[in-house]
C-alpha positions in Angstrom: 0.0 0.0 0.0 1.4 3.5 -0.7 1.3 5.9 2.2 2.7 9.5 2.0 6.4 9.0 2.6 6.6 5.4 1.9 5.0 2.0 1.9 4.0 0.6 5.0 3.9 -3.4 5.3 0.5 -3.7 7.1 -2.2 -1.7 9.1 -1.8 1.5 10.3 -1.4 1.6 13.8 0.4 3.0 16.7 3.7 1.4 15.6 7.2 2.0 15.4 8.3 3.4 11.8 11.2 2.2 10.3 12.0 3.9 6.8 14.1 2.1 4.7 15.9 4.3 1.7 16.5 2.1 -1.0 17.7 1.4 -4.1 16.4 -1.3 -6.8 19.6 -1.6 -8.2 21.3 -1.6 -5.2 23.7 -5.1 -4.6 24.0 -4.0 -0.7 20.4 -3.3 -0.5 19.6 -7.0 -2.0 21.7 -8.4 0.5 19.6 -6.1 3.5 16.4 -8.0 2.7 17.2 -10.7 4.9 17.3 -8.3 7.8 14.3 -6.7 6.4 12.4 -10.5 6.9 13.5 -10.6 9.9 12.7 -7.6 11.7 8.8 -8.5 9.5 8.9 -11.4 11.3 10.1 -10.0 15.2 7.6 -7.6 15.0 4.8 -8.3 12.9 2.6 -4.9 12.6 4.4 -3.6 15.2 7.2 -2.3 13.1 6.0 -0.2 10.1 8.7 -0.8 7.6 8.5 1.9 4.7 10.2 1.9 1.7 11.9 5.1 0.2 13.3 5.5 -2.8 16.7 7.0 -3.4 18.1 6.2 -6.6 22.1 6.4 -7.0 23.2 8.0 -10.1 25.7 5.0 -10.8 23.0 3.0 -11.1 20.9 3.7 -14.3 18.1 1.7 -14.2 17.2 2.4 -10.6 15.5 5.9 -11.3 12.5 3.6 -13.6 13.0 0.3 -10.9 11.6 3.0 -8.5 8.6 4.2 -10.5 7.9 1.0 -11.4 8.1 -0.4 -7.7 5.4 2.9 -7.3 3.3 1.0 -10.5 3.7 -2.0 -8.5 2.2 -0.5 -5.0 -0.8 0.9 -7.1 -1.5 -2.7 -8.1 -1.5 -3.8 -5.1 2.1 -5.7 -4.8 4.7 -2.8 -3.7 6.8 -5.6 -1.5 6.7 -8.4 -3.6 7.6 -6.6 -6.4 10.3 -4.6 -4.8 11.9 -8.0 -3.3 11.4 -9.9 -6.6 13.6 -6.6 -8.5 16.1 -6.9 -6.0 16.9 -10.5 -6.8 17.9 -9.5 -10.0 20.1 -6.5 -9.5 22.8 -7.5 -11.7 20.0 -8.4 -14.6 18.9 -5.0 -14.0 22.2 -3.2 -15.1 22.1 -5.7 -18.2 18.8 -5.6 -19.6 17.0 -2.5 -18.4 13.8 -1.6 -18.2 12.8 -5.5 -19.8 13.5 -6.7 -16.4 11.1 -4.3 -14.4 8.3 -5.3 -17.2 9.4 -9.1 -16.4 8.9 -9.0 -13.0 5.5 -7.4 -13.3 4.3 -10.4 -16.1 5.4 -12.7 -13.4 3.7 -11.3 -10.1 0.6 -11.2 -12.4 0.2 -7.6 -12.9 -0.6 -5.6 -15.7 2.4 -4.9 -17.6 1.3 -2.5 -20.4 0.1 -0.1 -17.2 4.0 -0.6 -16.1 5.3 0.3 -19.7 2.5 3.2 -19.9 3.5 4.7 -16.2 7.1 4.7 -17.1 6.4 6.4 -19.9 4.2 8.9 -18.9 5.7 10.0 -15.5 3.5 9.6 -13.5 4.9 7.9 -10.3 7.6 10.8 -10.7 7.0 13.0 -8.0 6.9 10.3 -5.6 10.5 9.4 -6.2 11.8 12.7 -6.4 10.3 14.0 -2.9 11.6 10.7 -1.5 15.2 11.5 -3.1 14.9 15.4 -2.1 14.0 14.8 1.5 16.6 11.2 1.7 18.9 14.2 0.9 17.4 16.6 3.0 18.0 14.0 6.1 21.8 13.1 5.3 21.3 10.3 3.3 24.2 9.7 0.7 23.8 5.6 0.1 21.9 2.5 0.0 20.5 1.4 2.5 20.0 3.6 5.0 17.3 3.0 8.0 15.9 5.5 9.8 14.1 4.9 12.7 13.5 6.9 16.1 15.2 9.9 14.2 18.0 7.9 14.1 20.3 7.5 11.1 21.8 4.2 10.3 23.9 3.7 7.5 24.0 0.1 5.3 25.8 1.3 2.6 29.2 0.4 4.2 28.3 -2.4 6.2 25.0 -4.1 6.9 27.4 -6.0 10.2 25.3 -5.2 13.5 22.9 -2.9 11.7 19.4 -5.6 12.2 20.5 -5.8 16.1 20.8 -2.3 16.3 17.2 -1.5 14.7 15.9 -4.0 17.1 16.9 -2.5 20.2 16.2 0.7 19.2 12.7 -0.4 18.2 12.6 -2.2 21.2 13.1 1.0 23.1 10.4 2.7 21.5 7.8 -0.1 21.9 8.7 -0.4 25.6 8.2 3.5 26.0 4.8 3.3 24.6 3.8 0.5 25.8 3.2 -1.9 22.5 
């Protein structure tokens, strides 16, 4: 589901929010889905974990893999589309655009509305007021969690990143009680 300022993974509620800036074409951010799972499964609905988009420059597919992924939440299947374009990062940089059209034939969504919506813009906005404020926050690479106003880099190193999420989200469920 899209939400203003990212996708959560389940109902709203009075959850921690844990924003994850991301990149579709992003090798370090494919390897941070595990942790992602995890901290899905630890926390079920408790943890709202929202995508942001901040594509890198270096990578030139990931400005479309975005508005796609955006296609992909307005059919209904943001996560499983963003997970399934993450597996194939390094088909990404090959083929292009084919692959985000690919992985929409095979999640069973409507492909020609991807092709149209990456060529008509329209998920645009979205993924540049997810870059500008990324930006605006201090956020140079992917990934990058935020969460309790907290900054936490993945771009370097994912090592003790998951088990520093979790006790910081522990500390803000314990403080409100969840």
């Amino acid at each position: 589901m899209a939400v203003p300022g990212g996708w959560d993974t389940g109902p709203m509620t009075d959850s921690v929010i844990l924003d994850v800036w991301c990149e579709l074409q992003c090798p370090d951010c494919h390897r941070a889905l595990d942790d992602v799972r995890a901290l899905r499964a630890r926390y079920g609905d408790r943890l709202d974990i929202r995508l942001r988009h901040f594509p890198l420059e270096k990578h030139r597919h990931a400005f479309a893999a975005a508005q796609a992924a955006e296609e992909a939440a307005e059919q209904g299947r943001a996560w499983p589309y963003v997970e399934a374009v993450l597996a194939r990062t390094a088909e990404l940089g090959e083929r292009g655009e084919a692959v985000l059209l690919d992985v929409a034939r095979e999640l069973g969504l409507d492909a020609e509305e991807f092709d149209t919506a990456l060529i008509d813009g329209r998920h645009i906005l979205i993924v540049d007021a997810d870059q500008a404020e990324g930006k605006a926050i201090g956020v140079s690479g992917t990934p990058t969690y935020v969460i309790g106003g907290e900054r936490l880099d993945g771009g370097k190193s994912q090592e003790g990143l998951r088990a520093r999420i979790e006790e910081i989200a522990d500390r803000l469920l314990s403080a409100d009680g969840a």
